[in-house]
N, C-alpha and C positions, 0 to 999 in steps of 0.2 A: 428394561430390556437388556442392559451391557453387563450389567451384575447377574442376574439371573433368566438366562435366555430360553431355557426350560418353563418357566410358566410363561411362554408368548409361543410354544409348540417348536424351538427353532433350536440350535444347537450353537456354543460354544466356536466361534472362528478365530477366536483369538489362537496365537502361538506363539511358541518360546523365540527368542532374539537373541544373539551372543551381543553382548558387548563391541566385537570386533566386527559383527556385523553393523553396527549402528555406526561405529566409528569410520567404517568404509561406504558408508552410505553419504555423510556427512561429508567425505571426503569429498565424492561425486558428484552435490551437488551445488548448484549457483542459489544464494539465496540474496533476495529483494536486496536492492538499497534503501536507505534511510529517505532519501533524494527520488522523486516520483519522475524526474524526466533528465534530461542533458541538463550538465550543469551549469552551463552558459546562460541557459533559459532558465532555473531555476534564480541564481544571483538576479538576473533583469529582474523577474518579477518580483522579488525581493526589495530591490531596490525601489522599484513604482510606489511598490504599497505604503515602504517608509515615506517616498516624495507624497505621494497623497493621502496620509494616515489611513492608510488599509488595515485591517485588521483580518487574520484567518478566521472562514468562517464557523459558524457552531453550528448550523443547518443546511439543509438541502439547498433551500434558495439560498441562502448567503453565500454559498460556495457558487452557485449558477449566477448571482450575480457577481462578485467575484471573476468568475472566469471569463466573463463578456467586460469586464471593463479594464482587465489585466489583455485580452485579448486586441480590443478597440486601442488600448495604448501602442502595444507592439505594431500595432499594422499602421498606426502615425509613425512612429520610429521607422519604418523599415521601407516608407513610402515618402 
């Protein structure tokens, strides 16, 4: 369909960009950090995992477990 949007009945939306358009776009905008939260809370959990050989996870639930035991840690520390 993106290569040739003619055989799907639809036409061509692409359009031309200057350079200096892309470059002021770039300028404009905020992009993600490396870092998913504050980085105070980032190091803590960091640190837990090393205290209790944590590992990042490689799936859905290791991450969901993960986050309930990186979670249940903090809320001993802060209580």
């Amino acid at each position: 369909m993106y290569m040739t949007p003619e055989l799907y009945d639809t036409q061509d939306y692409l359009c031309a960009v200057s350079a200096n358009d892309v470059r002021l776009c770039k300028e404009d905008s905020v992009f993600r950090r490396a870092i998913p939260c504050d980085d105070d809370v980032y190091e803590l959990c960091l640190e837990i995992m090393q205290i209790r050989n944590l590992s990042l996870p490689s799936d859905v639930y290791q991450g969901v477990n993960l986050y309930m035991e990186l979670r249940e840690c903090m809320f001993q520390i802060l209580l």
